[in-house]
C-alpha positions as CSV (number, residue, x, y, z in Angstrom):
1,X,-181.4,-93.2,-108.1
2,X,-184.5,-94.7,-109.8
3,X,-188.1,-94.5,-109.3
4,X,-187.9,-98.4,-108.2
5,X,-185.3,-97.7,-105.5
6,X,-186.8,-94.1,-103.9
7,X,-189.7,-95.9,-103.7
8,X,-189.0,-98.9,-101.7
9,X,-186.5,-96.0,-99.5
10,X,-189.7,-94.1,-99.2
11,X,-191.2,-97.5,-97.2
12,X,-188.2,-97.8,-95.1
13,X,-188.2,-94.8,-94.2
14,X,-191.9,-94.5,-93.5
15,X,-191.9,-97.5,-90.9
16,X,-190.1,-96.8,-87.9
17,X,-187.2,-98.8,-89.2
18,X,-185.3,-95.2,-89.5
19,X,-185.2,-92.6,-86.5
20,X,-188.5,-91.6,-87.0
21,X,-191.8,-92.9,-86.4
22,X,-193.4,-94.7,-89.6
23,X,-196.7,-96.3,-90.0
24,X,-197.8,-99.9,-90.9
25,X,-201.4,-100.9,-91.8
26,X,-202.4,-97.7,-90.2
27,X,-200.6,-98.1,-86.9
28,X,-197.7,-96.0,-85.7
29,X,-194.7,-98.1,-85.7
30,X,-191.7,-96.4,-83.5
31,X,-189.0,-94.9,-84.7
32,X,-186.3,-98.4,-84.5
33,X,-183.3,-95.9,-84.4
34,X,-184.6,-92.5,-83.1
35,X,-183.5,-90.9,-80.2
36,X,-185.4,-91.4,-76.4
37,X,-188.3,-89.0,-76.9
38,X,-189.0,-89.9,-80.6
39,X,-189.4,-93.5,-79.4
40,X,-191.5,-93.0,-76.5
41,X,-193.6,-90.9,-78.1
42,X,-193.8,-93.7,-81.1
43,X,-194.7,-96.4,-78.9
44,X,-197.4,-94.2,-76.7
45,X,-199.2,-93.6,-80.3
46,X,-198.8,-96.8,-81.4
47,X,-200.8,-98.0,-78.2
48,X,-203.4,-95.2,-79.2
49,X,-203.7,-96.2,-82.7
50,X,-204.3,-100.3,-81.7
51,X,-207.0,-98.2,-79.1
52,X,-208.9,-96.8,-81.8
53,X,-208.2,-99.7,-84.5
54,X,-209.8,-102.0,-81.7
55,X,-213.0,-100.3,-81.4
56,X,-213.7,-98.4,-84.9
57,X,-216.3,-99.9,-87.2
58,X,-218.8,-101.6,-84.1
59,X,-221.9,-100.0,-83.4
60,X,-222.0,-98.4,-80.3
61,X,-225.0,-100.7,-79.5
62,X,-222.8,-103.9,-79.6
63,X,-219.6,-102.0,-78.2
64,X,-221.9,-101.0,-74.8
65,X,-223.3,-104.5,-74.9
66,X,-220.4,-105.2,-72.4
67,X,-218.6,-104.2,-69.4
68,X,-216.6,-105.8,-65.9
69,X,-218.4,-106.6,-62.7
70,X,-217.3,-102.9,-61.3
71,X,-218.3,-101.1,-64.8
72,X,-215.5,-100.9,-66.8
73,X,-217.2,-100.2,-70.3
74,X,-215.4,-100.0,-73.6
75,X,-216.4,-96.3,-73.8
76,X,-215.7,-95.6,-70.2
77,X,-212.1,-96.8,-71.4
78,X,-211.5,-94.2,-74.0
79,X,-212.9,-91.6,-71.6
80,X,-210.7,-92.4,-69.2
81,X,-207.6,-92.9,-71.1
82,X,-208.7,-88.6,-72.4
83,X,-208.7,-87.8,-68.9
84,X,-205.5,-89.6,-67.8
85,X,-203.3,-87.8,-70.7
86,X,-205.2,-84.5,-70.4
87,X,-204.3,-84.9,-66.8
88,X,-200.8,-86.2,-66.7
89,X,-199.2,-84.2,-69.3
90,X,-201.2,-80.4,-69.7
91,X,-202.0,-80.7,-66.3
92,X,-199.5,-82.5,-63.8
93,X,-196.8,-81.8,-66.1
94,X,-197.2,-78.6,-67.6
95,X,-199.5,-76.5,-65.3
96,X,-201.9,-76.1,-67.7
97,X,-205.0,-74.3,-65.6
98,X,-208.9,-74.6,-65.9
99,X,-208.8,-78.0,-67.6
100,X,-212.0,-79.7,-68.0
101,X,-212.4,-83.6,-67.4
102,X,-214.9,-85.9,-66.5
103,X,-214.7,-86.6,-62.8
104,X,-215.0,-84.3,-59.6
105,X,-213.6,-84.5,-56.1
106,X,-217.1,-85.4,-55.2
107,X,-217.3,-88.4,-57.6
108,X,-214.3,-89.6,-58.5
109,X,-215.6,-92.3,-60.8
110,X,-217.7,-90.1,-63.0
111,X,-215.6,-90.4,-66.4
112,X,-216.8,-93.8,-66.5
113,X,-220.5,-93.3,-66.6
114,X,-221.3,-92.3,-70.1
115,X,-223.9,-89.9,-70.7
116,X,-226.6,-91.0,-73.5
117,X,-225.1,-89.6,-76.3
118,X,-222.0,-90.6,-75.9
119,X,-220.3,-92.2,-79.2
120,X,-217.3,-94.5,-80.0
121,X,-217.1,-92.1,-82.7
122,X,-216.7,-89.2,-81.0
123,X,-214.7,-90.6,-77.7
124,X,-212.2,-91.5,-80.1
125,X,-212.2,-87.7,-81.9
126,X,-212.0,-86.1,-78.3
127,X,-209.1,-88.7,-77.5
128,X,-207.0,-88.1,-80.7
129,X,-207.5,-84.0,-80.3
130,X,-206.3,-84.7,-76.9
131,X,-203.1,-86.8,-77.8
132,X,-202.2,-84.0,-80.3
133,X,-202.6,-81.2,-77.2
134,X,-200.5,-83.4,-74.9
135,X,-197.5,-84.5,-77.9
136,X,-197.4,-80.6,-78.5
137,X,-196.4,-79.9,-74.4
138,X,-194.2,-83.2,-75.0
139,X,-192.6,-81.8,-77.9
140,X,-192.0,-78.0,-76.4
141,X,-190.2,-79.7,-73.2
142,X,-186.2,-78.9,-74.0
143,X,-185.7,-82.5,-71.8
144,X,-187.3,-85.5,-71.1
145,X,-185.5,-84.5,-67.8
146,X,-187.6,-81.3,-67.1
147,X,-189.5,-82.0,-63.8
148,X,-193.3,-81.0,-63.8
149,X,-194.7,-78.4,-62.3
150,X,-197.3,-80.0,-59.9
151,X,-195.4,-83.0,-58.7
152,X,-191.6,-84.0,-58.4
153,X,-191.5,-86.5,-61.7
154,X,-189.9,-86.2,-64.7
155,X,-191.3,-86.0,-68.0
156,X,-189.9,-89.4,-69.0
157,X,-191.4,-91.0,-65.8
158,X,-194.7,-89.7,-66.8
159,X,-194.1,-90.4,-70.0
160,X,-193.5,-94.3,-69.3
161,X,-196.2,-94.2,-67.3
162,X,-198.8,-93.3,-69.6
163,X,-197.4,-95.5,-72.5
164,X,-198.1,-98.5,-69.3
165,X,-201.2,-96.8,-68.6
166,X,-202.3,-97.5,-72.0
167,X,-201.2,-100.5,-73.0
168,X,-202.6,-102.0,-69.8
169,X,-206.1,-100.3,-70.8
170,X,-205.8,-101.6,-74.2
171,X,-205.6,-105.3,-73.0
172,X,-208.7,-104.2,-71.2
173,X,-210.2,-103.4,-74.7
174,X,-208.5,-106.5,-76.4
175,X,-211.1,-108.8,-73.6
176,X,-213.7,-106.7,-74.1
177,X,-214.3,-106.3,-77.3
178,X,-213.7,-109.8,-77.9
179,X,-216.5,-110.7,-75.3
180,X,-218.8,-107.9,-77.3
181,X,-218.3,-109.7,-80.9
182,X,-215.8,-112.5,-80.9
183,X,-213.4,-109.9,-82.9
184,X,-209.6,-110.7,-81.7
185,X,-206.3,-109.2,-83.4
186,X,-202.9,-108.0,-82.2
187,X,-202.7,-105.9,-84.6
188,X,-203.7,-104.8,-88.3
189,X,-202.1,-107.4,-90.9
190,X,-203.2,-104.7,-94.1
């Protein structure tokens, strides 16, 4: 085989258009051929990575300038969408004990308060270490059948629930930042 032709495999292979999840401009492109958890797991990053390609490169100062009538702030959404995994998948699902997150019985709403030094930086760190802790108990499952521990659902059913969680949020960014800047995009087109 030539260089030429491994090469332009090499990019086939590396954009979903095989059975496993590629990249293109950056984003996570799911696998087009791979089997049901390969996929899903493709199309929940890919909603992650449009998350973070959304808000990287603003100041926080012009990021914070905006938020909904009830308070939904750009950095409240990132928050929230580290709870909702952390929540779902180590703890619903997997039984994971003594997990941290940023709301209480007492005040439910607290993740969406952000405390002074918070950082779009740094919300979207804690949400990519916590995408990686919640694809490793997604990964270990033998089946996307196995039902979690704390409630009667199945992996897949909290699976497609958080890749509609997300995307849903991610509109929610899409507006938002929009009314922060003017920036707009589907999508990375380099």
């Amino acid at each position: 085989m030539r260089v030429a032709e491994t090469a332009a495999m090499m990019c086939v292979m590396d954009d979903g258009s095989g059975t496993s999840n590629g990249t293109r401009f950056g984003i996570t492109e799911a696998a087009h051929h791979g089997d049901e958890r390969t996929a899903m797991l493709g199309v929940l990053q890919r909603q992650r990575d449009l998350v973070g390609w959304k808000l990287r490169g603003a100041p926080d100062e012009v990021l914070s300038s905006v938020a909904t009538a009830t308070g939904m702030s750009l950095h409240g959404l990132v928050r929230h969408l580290t709870n909702v995994e952390r929540s779902w998948l180590r703890g619903v699902f997997a039984g994971q004990q003594e997990l941290v997150y940023d709301w209480t019985e007492e005040d439910p709403d607290a993740e969406w308060r952000m405390p002074a030094c918070a950082t779009m930086v740094g919300l979207l760190a804690e949400y990519a270490a916590e995408s990686r802790l919640c694809d490793a108990v997604v990964t270990a499952a033998s089946s996307l059948d196995v039902v979690s521990v704390q409630r009667d659902l199945s992996l897949r059913w909290i699976l497609l629930h958080l890749i509609e969680e997300t995307a849903r949020h991610l509109g929610h960014i899409d507006l938002l930042r929009e009314q922060a800047d003017g920036s707009t995009g589907e999508e990375p087109s380099e």
